[in-house]
N, C-alpha and C positions, 0 to 999 in steps of 0.2 A: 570471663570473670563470673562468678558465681552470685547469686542475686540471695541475697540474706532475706529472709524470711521476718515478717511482722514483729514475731515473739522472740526474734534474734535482735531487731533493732530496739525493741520500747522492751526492757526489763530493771525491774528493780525501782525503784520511786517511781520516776515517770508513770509507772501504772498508773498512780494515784487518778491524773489525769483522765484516760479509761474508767474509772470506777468513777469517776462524778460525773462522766458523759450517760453514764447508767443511772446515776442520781438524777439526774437534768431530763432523762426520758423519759423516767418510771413519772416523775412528776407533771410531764408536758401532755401524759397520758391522762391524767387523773380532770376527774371534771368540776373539782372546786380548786385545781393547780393555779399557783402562785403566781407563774410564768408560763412562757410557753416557747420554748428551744425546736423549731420545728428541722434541726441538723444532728439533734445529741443520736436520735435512732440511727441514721446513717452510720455515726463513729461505732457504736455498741454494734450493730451488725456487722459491719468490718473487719471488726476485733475476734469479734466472735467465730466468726467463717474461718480465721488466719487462727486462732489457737484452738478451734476445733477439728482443723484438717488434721486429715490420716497421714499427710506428709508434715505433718508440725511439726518441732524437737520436743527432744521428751521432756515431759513435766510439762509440758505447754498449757493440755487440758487441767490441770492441776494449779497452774497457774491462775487459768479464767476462774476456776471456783472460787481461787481466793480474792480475785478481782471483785467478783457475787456478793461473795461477805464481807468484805468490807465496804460494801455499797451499803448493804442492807443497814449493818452497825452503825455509821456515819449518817444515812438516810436525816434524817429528820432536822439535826443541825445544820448538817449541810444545805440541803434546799429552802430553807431560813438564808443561809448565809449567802444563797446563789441570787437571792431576790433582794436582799440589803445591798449586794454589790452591785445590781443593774439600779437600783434607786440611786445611789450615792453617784454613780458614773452619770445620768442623766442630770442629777442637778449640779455637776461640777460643769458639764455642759453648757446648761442656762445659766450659771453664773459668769460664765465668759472663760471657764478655765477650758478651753478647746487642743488643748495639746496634752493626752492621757498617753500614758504608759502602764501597759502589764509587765509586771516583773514576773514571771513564769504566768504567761497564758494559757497554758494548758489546750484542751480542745473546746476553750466555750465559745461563744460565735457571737459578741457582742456587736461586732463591727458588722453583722450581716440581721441580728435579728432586733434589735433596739430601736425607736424611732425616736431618733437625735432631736434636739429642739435646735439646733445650728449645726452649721459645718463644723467637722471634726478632724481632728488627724490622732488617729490610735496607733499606735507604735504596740506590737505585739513580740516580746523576747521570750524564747522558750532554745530548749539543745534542738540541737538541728535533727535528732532523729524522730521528735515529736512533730517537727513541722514535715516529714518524710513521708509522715502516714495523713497528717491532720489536709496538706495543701490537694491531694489527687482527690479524697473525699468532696472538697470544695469547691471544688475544679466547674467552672465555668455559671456558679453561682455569683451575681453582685453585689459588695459590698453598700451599706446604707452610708457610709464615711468613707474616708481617703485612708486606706489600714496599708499600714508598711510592717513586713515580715523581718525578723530581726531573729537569724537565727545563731543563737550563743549561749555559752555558759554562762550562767550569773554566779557560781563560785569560780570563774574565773576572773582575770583582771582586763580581760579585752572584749567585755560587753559594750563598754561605754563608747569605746571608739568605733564600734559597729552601729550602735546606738547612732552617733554622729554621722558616720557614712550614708545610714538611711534617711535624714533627712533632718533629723533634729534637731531642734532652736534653744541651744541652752541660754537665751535671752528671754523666752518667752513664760511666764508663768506656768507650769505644769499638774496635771494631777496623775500623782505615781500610784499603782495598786500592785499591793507585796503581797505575790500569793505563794512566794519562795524565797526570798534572802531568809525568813523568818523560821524558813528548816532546815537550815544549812548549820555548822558547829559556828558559835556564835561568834570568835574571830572573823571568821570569812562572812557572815553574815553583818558585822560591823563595819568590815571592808566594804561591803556592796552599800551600803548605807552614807558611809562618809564618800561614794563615786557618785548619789546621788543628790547630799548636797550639793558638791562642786557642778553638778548640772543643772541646781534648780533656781532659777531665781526668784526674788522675791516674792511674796503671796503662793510661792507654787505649794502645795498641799501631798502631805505625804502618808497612809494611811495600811495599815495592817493589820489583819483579826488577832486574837487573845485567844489561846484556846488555857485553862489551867494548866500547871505542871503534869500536876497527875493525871487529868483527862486524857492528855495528847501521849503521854508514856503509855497507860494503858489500851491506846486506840493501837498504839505502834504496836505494844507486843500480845494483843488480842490472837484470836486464834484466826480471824479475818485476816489479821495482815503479817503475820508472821512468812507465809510466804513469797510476800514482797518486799520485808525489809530485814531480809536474814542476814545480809553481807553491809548493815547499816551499824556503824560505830557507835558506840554505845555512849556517847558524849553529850555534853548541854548545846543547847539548838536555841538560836533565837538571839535576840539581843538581850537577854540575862534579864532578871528580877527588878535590875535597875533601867529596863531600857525608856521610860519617859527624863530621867533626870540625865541621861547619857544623850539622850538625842536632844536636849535642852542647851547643856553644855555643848553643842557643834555648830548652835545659832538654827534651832527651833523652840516653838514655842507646841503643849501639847495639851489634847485632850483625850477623856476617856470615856466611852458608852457602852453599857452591859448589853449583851445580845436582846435582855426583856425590854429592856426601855429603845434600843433599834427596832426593834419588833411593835412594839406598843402600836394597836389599830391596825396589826395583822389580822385576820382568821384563823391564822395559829400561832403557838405562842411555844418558848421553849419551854423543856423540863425546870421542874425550880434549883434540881441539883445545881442548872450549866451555870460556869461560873464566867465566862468567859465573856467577851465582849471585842471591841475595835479603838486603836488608838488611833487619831485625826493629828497630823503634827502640820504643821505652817509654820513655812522656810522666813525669819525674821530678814528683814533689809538691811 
Protein backbone atom coordinates (compact mmCIF):
# COMPACT_ATOMS: atom_id res chain seq x y z
CA UNK A 1 0.00 0.00 0.00
CA UNK A 2 1.26 3.24 -0.89
CA UNK A 3 1.87 5.88 1.97
CA UNK A 4 0.11 9.21 1.02
CA UNK A 5 2.11 12.02 1.54
CA UNK A 6 1.52 15.05 4.01
CA UNK A 7 0.00 17.49 1.36
CA UNK A 8 -2.21 14.47 0.21
CA UNK A 9 -3.64 14.05 3.78
CA UNK A 10 -4.25 17.92 5.20
CA UNK A 11 -5.65 19.94 2.04
CA UNK A 12 -8.19 22.31 1.91
CA UNK A 13 -9.60 24.00 5.36
CA UNK A 14 -7.65 21.99 7.54
CA UNK A 15 -4.68 24.03 6.48
CA UNK A 16 -5.98 26.70 8.42
CA UNK A 17 -4.78 24.80 11.24
CA UNK A 18 -0.98 24.82 9.76
CA UNK A 19 -1.14 28.59 9.25
CA UNK A 20 -1.92 29.43 12.89
CA UNK A 21 0.68 26.83 14.02
CA UNK A 22 2.86 29.66 11.83
CA UNK A 23 0.98 32.31 13.86
CA UNK A 24 1.65 30.63 17.18
CA UNK A 25 5.56 30.44 16.26
CA UNK A 26 6.31 33.60 14.58
CA UNK A 27 4.85 34.97 18.05
CA UNK A 28 6.60 32.38 20.54
CA UNK A 29 9.71 33.86 18.70
CA UNK A 30 9.08 37.46 19.34
CA UNK A 31 10.47 38.94 22.75
CA UNK A 32 7.50 40.93 24.10
CA UNK A 33 5.18 37.50 22.79
CA UNK A 34 1.99 37.04 24.42
CA UNK A 35 2.47 33.50 24.90
CA UNK A 36 4.89 31.06 24.34
CA UNK A 37 3.93 27.50 22.13
CA UNK A 38 7.38 26.00 22.49
CA UNK A 39 5.64 22.85 19.87
CA UNK A 40 4.00 25.39 17.02
CA UNK A 41 7.94 25.36 15.37
CA UNK A 42 8.03 21.73 15.31
CA UNK A 43 4.41 21.53 13.19
CA UNK A 44 5.62 24.68 10.84
CA UNK A 45 8.85 22.63 9.97
CA UNK A 46 7.20 19.47 9.27
CA UNK A 47 4.84 20.97 7.08
CA UNK A 48 7.27 22.71 5.55
CA UNK A 49 9.93 19.90 4.76
CA UNK A 50 6.51 17.65 3.47
CA UNK A 51 5.37 20.56 0.83
CA UNK A 52 8.73 21.57 -0.01
CA UNK A 53 10.01 18.21 -1.03
CA UNK A 54 11.03 17.56 -4.57
CA UNK A 55 8.83 14.46 -4.30
CA UNK A 56 5.58 16.59 -3.05
CA UNK A 57 2.34 16.59 -5.51
CA UNK A 58 2.08 19.36 -7.64
CA UNK A 59 1.07 22.61 -6.39
CA UNK A 60 2.19 21.58 -2.95
CA UNK A 61 4.85 24.38 -3.00
CA UNK A 62 2.21 26.67 -3.99
CA UNK A 63 0.08 25.53 -1.58
CA UNK A 64 2.69 26.42 1.56
CA UNK A 65 2.89 30.12 0.11
CA UNK A 66 -0.64 30.36 0.49
CA UNK A 67 -0.45 28.75 3.89
CA UNK A 68 2.46 32.06 4.41
CA UNK A 69 -0.15 34.40 3.50
CA UNK A 70 -2.67 33.82 5.19
CA UNK A 71 -0.59 33.57 8.19
CA UNK A 72 0.76 36.81 7.56
CA UNK A 73 -3.08 38.51 6.77
CA UNK A 74 -4.75 36.71 9.98
CA UNK A 75 -1.32 37.45 12.07
CA UNK A 76 -2.45 40.02 14.47
CA UNK A 77 -6.11 38.96 15.30
CA UNK A 78 -5.23 35.83 15.47
CA UNK A 79 -2.37 35.84 18.21
CA UNK A 80 -4.83 38.11 20.16
CA UNK A 81 -7.25 35.49 19.77
CA UNK A 82 -4.64 32.52 20.71
CA UNK A 83 -3.94 34.21 24.04
CA UNK A 84 -7.75 35.25 24.94
CA UNK A 85 -8.28 31.44 24.36
CA UNK A 86 -5.40 30.07 26.85
CA UNK A 87 -6.81 32.77 29.42
CA UNK A 88 -10.54 31.85 29.10
CA UNK A 89 -9.46 27.79 29.35
CA UNK A 90 -7.35 28.56 32.58
CA UNK A 91 -10.05 30.30 34.44
CA UNK A 92 -12.73 27.67 33.29
CA UNK A 93 -10.14 25.58 34.99
CA UNK A 94 -10.11 27.45 38.54
CA UNK A 95 -13.59 27.81 38.52
CA UNK A 96 -14.11 23.97 38.85
CA UNK A 97 -15.17 23.62 35.27
CA UNK A 98 -12.38 20.71 34.72
CA UNK A 99 -13.85 18.79 31.79
CA UNK A 100 -12.96 21.15 28.38
CA UNK A 101 -13.67 20.12 24.95
CA UNK A 102 -12.00 21.55 21.65
CA UNK A 103 -14.46 21.34 18.93
CA UNK A 104 -11.70 21.43 16.11
CA UNK A 105 -8.33 21.39 17.91
CA UNK A 106 -6.33 22.04 15.38
CA UNK A 107 -2.44 21.72 16.11
CA UNK A 108 -2.40 24.03 19.42
CA UNK A 109 -0.88 22.17 22.20
CA UNK A 110 -2.96 23.38 25.22
CA UNK A 111 -2.84 20.07 26.94
CA UNK A 112 1.00 20.08 26.81
CA UNK A 113 2.12 23.80 27.20
CA UNK A 114 -0.61 25.56 29.89
CA UNK A 115 0.06 25.29 33.65
CA UNK A 116 -3.49 24.05 34.64
CA UNK A 117 -4.40 25.34 38.27
CA UNK A 118 -6.24 21.71 38.76
CA UNK A 119 -6.41 18.47 37.19
CA UNK A 120 -8.10 18.51 33.92
CA UNK A 121 -9.48 16.13 31.36
CA UNK A 122 -9.22 18.01 27.60
CA UNK A 123 -10.99 16.16 25.16
CA UNK A 124 -9.50 17.14 21.86
CA UNK A 125 -11.84 16.52 18.28
CA UNK A 126 -10.36 17.25 15.09
CA UNK A 127 -10.69 14.82 11.36
CA UNK A 128 -8.54 12.15 11.74
CA UNK A 129 -6.09 13.37 9.19
CA UNK A 130 -5.08 16.25 11.22
CA UNK A 131 -4.38 14.26 14.23
CA UNK A 132 -2.13 11.86 11.47
CA UNK A 133 0.36 14.57 11.14
CA UNK A 134 -0.41 16.47 14.68
CA UNK A 135 0.13 12.88 17.03
CA UNK A 136 4.03 11.49 15.43
CA UNK A 137 5.05 15.32 15.97
CA UNK A 138 4.22 14.87 19.72
CA UNK A 139 5.29 11.67 20.02
CA UNK A 140 6.73 11.00 23.41
CA UNK A 141 6.19 14.52 24.79
CA UNK A 142 4.01 14.65 28.22
CA UNK A 143 0.82 16.00 28.45
CA UNK A 144 0.37 18.72 31.57
CA UNK A 145 -3.57 17.07 31.86
CA UNK A 146 -5.31 13.87 31.20
CA UNK A 147 -5.89 14.89 26.98
CA UNK A 148 -8.00 12.25 25.09
CA UNK A 149 -7.72 12.24 21.21
CA UNK A 150 -11.06 12.19 19.65
CA UNK A 151 -10.58 11.75 16.09
CA UNK A 152 -13.89 12.77 14.06
CA UNK A 153 -15.75 14.88 11.88
CA UNK A 154 -17.67 17.56 13.55
CA UNK A 155 -20.04 18.10 10.34
CA UNK A 156 -20.70 14.80 10.83
CA UNK A 157 -23.29 13.13 13.12
CA UNK A 158 -20.99 10.56 15.01
CA UNK A 159 -18.60 12.90 16.83
CA UNK A 160 -20.61 12.74 20.00
CA UNK A 161 -20.73 9.17 20.23
CA UNK A 162 -16.95 9.10 19.79
CA UNK A 163 -16.85 11.87 22.07
CA UNK A 164 -18.57 9.33 24.64
CA UNK A 165 -16.42 6.40 23.67
CA UNK A 166 -13.40 8.49 24.82
CA UNK A 167 -14.31 8.88 28.01
CA UNK A 168 -16.81 11.60 28.44
CA UNK A 169 -19.18 12.61 31.37
CA UNK A 170 -22.22 14.24 29.84
CA UNK A 171 -23.25 14.59 33.75
CA UNK A 172 -20.42 16.73 34.39
CA UNK A 173 -20.47 20.38 33.80
CA UNK A 174 -18.33 21.22 30.74
CA UNK A 175 -16.49 24.00 28.98
CA UNK A 176 -16.84 23.58 24.99
CA UNK A 177 -14.33 25.90 22.68
CA UNK A 178 -15.85 26.15 19.08
CA UNK A 179 -13.00 26.70 16.84
CA UNK A 180 -15.24 24.77 13.98
CA UNK A 181 -18.92 24.08 14.15
CA UNK A 182 -18.86 27.92 13.57
CA UNK A 183 -17.45 27.45 9.82
CA UNK A 184 -19.35 24.88 8.79
CA UNK A 185 -22.87 25.95 6.50
CA UNK A 186 -24.88 26.90 9.39
CA UNK A 187 -27.42 24.03 9.17
CA UNK A 188 -24.76 21.44 9.96
CA UNK A 189 -23.28 24.00 12.31
CA UNK A 190 -26.67 24.08 14.24
CA UNK A 191 -26.73 20.50 14.21
CA UNK A 192 -23.30 20.21 15.96
CA UNK A 193 -24.63 22.71 18.49
CA UNK A 194 -27.94 21.29 19.49
CA UNK A 195 -25.44 17.56 20.01
CA UNK A 196 -23.81 19.76 22.40
CA UNK A 197 -26.54 20.72 24.29
CA UNK A 198 -27.94 17.29 24.70
CA UNK A 199 -24.19 16.63 26.21
CA UNK A 200 -23.98 19.59 28.47
CA UNK A 201 -25.17 19.76 31.59
CA UNK A 202 -26.09 22.37 33.70
CA UNK A 203 -23.59 25.39 34.31
CA UNK A 204 -21.56 23.81 31.43
CA UNK A 205 -20.37 27.00 29.39
CA UNK A 206 -20.29 27.07 25.74
CA UNK A 207 -18.21 29.69 23.82
CA UNK A 208 -17.17 30.88 20.25
CA UNK A 209 -15.28 33.78 18.50
CA UNK A 210 -17.38 36.66 16.31
CA UNK A 211 -15.41 37.35 13.44
CA UNK A 212 -17.84 40.11 11.20
CA UNK A 213 -19.63 39.10 8.10
CA UNK A 214 -17.61 40.77 5.97
CA UNK A 215 -14.18 40.52 7.69
CA UNK A 216 -14.34 36.50 7.48
CA UNK A 217 -15.71 36.71 3.55
CA UNK A 218 -13.03 38.76 2.65
CA UNK A 219 -10.28 36.73 4.80
CA UNK A 220 -11.80 33.57 2.70
CA UNK A 221 -11.52 35.09 -0.62
CA UNK A 222 -8.31 37.25 -0.02
CA UNK A 223 -5.48 36.32 -2.21
CA UNK A 224 -3.95 34.48 1.09
CA UNK A 225 -6.43 32.04 1.13
CA UNK A 226 -7.85 31.55 -2.02
CA UNK A 227 -5.71 28.63 -2.56
CA UNK A 228 -7.12 26.86 0.27
CA UNK A 229 -10.60 27.39 0.04
CA UNK A 230 -11.11 27.07 -3.78
CA UNK A 231 -13.41 24.00 -3.65
CA UNK A 232 -15.32 25.79 -0.36
CA UNK A 233 -19.23 26.38 -1.08
CA UNK A 234 -20.07 29.57 -1.45
CA UNK A 235 -22.84 29.50 1.51
CA UNK A 236 -23.61 31.11 5.02
CA UNK A 237 -21.31 29.54 7.79
CA UNK A 238 -22.00 30.01 11.34
CA UNK A 239 -24.99 29.96 13.28
CA UNK A 240 -26.61 33.11 11.27
CA UNK A 241 -27.22 36.78 12.37
CA UNK A 242 -29.49 35.34 15.02
CA UNK A 243 -27.25 32.90 16.76
CA UNK A 244 -27.61 34.45 20.53
CA UNK A 245 -31.41 34.49 20.44
CA UNK A 246 -31.26 30.71 18.62
CA UNK A 247 -28.98 29.35 21.12
CA UNK A 248 -31.31 31.19 23.98
CA UNK A 249 -34.32 29.41 22.54
CA UNK A 250 -32.45 25.64 23.07
CA UNK A 251 -32.13 26.43 26.92
CA UNK A 252 -29.01 28.74 27.15
CA UNK A 253 -28.55 31.84 28.40
CA UNK A 254 -25.71 34.30 26.57
CA UNK A 255 -23.23 36.88 26.51
CA UNK A 256 -21.17 39.02 24.27
CA UNK A 257 -17.39 40.61 24.53
CA UNK A 258 -15.77 42.69 21.62
CA UNK A 259 -12.29 41.47 20.98
CA UNK A 260 -11.22 45.41 22.58
CA UNK A 261 -12.72 44.85 25.79
CA UNK A 262 -11.28 40.90 25.95
CA UNK A 263 -8.10 42.54 25.10
CA UNK A 264 -8.25 45.50 27.52
CA UNK A 265 -4.70 45.32 29.82
CA UNK A 266 -3.19 43.64 26.79
CA UNK A 267 0.16 45.14 25.26
CA UNK A 268 -1.66 44.96 22.31
CA UNK A 269 -4.66 45.94 21.31
CA UNK A 270 -6.83 45.16 18.12
CA UNK A 271 -7.38 47.50 15.06
CA UNK A 272 -10.37 49.83 15.75
CA UNK A 273 -12.00 48.57 12.40
CA UNK A 274 -12.30 44.56 14.14
CA UNK A 275 -15.65 44.26 14.81
CA UNK A 276 -15.62 41.20 16.16
CA UNK A 277 -15.61 39.62 19.49
CA UNK A 278 -16.68 36.11 21.57
CA UNK A 279 -20.18 34.79 22.63
CA UNK A 280 -19.90 33.01 26.52
CA UNK A 281 -23.50 30.94 26.42
CA UNK A 282 -24.38 28.90 29.79
CA UNK A 283 -26.38 25.69 29.51
CA UNK A 284 -29.52 26.81 31.81
CA UNK A 285 -30.87 23.72 34.40
Amino acid sequence: MTTRSLPEILNGAPLTAVGVAVIRARESARADRLYDDPYARRFVEAAEQAYLSPNAPAGAAETWGSVLRLADVMYEPRTLGVRIADDALLQAAAEGRTQIVLLGAGLDTHAYRLSWPRAVHLFEIDLPQLFAFKEPVLEGIRPACDRHVVPADLGGSEWPKVLLDSGFQPEVPTHWVDHALMTLPTDVARAGVRAVTELSAPGSRYGFPVMAGAAFRNTLRSVAAEGLYRDMPNTERGLGEDAREWLESIGWTTSFKSTAELTEGYPRQVAAEDSGGHVVATRRG
